[in-house]
Biopython code that builds the backbone (N, CA, C, O; Angstrom):
import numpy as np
from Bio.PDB.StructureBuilder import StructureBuilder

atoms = [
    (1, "UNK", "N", (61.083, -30.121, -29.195)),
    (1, "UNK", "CA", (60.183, -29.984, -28.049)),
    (1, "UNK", "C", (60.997, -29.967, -26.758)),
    (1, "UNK", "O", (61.999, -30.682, -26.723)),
    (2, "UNK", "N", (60.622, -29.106, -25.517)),
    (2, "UNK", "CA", (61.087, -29.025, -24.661)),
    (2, "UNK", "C", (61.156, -30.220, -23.718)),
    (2, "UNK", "O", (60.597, -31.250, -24.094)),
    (3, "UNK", "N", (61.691, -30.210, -22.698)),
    (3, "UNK", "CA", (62.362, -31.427, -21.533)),
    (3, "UNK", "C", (61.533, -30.953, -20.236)),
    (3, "UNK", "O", (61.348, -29.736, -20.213)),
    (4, "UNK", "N", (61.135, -31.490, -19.430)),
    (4, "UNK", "CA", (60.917, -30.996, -18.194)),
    (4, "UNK", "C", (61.141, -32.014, -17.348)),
    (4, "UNK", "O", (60.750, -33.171, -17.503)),
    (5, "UNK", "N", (61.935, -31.475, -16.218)),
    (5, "UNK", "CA", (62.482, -31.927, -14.998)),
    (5, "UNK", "C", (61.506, -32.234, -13.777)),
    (5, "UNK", "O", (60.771, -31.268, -13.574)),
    (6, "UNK", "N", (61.281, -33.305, -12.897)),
    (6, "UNK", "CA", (60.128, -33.427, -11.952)),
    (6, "UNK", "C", (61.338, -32.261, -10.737)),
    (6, "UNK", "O", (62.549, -32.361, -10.934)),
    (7, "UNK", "N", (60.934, -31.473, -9.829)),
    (7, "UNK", "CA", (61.652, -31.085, -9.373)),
    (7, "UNK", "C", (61.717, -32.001, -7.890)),
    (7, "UNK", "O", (62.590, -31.664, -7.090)),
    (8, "UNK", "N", (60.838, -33.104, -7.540)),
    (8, "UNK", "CA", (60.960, -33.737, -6.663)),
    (8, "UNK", "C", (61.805, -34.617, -6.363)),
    (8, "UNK", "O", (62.354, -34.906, -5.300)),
    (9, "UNK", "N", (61.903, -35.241, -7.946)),
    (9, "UNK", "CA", (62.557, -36.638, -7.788)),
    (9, "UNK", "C", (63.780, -36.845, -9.054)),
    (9, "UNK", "O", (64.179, -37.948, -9.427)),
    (10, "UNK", "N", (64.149, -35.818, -9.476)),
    (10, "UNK", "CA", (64.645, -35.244, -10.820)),
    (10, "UNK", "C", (64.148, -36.308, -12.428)),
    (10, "UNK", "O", (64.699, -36.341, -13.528)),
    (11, "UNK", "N", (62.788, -37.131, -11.858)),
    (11, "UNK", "CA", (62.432, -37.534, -13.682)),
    (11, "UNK", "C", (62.448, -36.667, -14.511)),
    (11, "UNK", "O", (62.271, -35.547, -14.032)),
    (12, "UNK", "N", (62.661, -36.728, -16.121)),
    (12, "UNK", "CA", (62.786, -35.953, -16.893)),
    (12, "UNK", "C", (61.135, -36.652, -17.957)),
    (12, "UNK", "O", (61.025, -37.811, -18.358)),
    (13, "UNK", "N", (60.329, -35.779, -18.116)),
    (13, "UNK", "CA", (59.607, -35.783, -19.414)),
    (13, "UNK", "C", (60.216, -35.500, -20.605)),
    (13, "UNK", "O", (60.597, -34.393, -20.984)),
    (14, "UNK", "N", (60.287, -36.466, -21.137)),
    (14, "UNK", "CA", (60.575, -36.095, -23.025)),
    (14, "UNK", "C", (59.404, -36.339, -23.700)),
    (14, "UNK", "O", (58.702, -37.326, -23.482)),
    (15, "UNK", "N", (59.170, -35.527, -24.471)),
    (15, "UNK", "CA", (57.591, -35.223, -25.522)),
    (15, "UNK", "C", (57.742, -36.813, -26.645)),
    (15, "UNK", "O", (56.936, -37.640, -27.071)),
    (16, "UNK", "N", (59.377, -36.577, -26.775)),
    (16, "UNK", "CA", (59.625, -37.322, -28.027)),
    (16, "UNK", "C", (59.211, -38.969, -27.937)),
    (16, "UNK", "O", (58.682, -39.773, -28.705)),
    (17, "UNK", "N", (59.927, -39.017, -26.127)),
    (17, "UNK", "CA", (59.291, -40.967, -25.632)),
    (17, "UNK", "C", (57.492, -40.883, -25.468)),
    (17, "UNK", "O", (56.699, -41.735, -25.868)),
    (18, "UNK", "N", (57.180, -39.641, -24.788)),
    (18, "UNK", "CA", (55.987, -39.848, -24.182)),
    (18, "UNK", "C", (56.046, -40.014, -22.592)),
    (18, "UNK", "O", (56.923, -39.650, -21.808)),
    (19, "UNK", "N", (54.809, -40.692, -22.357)),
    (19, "UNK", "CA", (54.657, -41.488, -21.143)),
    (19, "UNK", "C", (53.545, -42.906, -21.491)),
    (19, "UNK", "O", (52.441, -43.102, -20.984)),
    (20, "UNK", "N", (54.205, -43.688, -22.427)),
    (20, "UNK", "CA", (52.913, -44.279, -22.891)),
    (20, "UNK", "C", (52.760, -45.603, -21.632)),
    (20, "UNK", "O", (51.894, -46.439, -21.886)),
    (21, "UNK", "N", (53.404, -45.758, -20.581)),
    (21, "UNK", "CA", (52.635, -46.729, -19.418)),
    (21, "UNK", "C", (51.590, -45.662, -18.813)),
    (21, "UNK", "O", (50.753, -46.156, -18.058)),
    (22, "UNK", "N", (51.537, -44.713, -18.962)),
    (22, "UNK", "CA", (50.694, -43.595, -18.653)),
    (22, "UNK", "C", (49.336, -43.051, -19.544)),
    (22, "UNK", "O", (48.583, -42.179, -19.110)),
    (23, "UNK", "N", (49.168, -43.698, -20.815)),
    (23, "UNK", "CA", (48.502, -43.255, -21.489)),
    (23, "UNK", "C", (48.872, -41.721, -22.416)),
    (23, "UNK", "O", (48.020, -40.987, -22.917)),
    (24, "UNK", "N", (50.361, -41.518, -22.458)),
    (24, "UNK", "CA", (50.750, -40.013, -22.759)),
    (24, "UNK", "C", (51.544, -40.956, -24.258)),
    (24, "UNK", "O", (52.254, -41.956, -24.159)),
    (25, "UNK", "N", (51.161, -40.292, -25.473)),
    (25, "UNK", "CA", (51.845, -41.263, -26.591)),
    (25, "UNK", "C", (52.832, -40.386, -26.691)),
    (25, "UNK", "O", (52.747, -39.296, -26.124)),
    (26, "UNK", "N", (54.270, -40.853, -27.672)),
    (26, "UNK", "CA", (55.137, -40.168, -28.022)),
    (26, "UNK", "C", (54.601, -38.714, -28.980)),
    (26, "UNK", "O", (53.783, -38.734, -29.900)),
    (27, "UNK", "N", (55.373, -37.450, -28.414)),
    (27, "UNK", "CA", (55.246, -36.256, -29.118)),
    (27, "UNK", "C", (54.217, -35.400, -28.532)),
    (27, "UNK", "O", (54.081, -34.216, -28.839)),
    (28, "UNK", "N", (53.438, -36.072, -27.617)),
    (28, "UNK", "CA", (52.961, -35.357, -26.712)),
    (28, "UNK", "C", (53.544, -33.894, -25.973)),
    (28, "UNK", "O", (53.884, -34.025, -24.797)),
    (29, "UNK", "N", (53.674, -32.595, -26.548)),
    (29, "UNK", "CA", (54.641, -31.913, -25.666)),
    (29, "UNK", "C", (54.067, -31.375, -24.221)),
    (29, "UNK", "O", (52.977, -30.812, -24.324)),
    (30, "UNK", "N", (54.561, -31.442, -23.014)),
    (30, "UNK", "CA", (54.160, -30.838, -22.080)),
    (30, "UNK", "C", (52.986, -29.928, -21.783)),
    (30, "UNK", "O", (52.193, -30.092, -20.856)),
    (31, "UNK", "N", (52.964, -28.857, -22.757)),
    (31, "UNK", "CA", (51.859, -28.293, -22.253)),
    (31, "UNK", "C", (50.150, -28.914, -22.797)),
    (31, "UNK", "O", (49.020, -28.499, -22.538)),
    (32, "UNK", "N", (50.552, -29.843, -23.474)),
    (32, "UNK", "CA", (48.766, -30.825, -23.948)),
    (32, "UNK", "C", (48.890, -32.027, -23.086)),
    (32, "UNK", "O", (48.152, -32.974, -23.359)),
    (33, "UNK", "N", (49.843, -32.151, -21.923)),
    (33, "UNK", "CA", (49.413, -33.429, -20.665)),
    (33, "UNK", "C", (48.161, -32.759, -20.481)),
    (33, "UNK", "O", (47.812, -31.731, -21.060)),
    (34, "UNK", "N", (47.474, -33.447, -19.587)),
    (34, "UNK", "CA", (46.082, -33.456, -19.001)),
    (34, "UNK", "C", (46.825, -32.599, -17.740)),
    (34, "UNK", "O", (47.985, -32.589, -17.328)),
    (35, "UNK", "N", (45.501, -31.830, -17.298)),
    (35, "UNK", "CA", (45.892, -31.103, -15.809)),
    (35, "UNK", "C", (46.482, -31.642, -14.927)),
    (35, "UNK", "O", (47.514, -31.348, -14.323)),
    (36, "UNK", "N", (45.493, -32.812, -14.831)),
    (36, "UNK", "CA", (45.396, -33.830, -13.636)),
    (36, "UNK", "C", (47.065, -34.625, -13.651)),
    (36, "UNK", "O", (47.308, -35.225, -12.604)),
    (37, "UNK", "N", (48.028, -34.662, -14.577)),
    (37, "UNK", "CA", (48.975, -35.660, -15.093)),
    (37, "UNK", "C", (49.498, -35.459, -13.525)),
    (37, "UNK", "O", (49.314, -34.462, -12.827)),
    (38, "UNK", "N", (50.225, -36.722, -13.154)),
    (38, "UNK", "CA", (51.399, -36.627, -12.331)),
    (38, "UNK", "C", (52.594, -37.695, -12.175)),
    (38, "UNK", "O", (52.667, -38.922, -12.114)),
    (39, "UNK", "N", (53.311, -36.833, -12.149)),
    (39, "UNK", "CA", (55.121, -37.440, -12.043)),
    (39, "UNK", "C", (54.683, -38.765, -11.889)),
    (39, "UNK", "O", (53.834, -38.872, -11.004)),
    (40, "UNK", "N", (55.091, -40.189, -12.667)),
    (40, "UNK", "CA", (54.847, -41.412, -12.994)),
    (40, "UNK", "C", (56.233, -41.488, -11.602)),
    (40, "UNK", "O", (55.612, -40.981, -10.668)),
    (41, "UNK", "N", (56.828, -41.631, -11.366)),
    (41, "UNK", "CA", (57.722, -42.029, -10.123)),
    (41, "UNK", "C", (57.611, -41.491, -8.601)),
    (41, "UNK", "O", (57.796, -42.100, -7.547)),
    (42, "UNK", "N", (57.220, -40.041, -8.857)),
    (42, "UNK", "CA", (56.988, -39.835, -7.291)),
    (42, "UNK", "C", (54.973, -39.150, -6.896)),
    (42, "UNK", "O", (54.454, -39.089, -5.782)),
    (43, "UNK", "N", (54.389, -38.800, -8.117)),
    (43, "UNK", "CA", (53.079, -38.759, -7.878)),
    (43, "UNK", "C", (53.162, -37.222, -7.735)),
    (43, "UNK", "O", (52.290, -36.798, -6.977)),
    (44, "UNK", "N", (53.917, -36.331, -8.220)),
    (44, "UNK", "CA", (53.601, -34.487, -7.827)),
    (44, "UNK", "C", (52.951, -34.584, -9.248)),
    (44, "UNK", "O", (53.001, -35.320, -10.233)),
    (45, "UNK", "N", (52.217, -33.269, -8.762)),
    (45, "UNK", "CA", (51.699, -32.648, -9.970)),
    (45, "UNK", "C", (52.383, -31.856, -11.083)),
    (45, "UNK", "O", (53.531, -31.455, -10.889)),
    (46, "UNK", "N", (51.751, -31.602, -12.244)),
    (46, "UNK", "CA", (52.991, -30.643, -13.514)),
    (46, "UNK", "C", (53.281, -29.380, -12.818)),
    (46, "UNK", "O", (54.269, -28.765, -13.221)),
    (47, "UNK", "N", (52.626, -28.899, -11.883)),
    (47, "UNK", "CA", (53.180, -27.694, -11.027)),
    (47, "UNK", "C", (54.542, -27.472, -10.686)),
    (47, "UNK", "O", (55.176, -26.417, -10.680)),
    (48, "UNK", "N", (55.013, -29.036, -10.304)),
    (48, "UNK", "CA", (56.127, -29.515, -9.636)),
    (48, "UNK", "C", (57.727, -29.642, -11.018)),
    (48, "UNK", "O", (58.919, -29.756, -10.732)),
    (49, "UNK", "N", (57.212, -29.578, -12.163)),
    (49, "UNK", "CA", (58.246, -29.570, -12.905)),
    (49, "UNK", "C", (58.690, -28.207, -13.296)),
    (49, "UNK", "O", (58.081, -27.157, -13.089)),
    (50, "UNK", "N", (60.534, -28.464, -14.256)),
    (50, "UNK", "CA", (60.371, -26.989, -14.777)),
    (50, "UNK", "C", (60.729, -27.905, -16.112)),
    (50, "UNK", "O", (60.904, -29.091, -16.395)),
    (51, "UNK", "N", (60.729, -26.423, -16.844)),
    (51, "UNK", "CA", (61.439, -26.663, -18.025)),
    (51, "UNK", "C", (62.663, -26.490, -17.949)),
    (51, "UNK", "O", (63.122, -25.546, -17.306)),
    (52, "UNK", "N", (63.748, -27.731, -18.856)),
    (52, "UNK", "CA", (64.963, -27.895, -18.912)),
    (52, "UNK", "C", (65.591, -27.668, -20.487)),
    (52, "UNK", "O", (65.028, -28.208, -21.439)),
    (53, "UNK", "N", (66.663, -26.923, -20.652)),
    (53, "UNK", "CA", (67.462, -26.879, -21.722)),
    (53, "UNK", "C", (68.241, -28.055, -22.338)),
    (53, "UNK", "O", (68.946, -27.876, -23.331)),
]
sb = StructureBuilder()
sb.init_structure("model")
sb.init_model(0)
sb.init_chain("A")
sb.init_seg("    ")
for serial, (resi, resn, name, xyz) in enumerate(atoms, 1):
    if name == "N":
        sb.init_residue(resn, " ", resi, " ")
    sb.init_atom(name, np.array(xyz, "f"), 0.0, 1.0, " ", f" {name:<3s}", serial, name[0])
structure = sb.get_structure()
């Protein structure tokens, strides 16, 4: 599963941890977050990330 980078604050999403202080469980991949999700450190929206290699 892919990585994505916050481009604000450089957090990285991994599918594999999750976001579970967020309610996001492990394996979650990026594109099944909720619309609404946002960057757990600086508050942007998934608009604001990219995908990383």
């Amino acid at each position: 599963m892919d990585k994505y980078l916050c481009t604000v604050c450089d957090w990285v999403y991994d599918p594999e941890k999750g976001d579970p202080e967020n309610g996001i469980a492990p394996g979650t991949p990026f594109e099944e977050l909720p619309d609404d999700y946002t960057c757990p450190l600086c508050g942007v929206g998934k608009d604001m990330f990219e995908k990383i290699d």
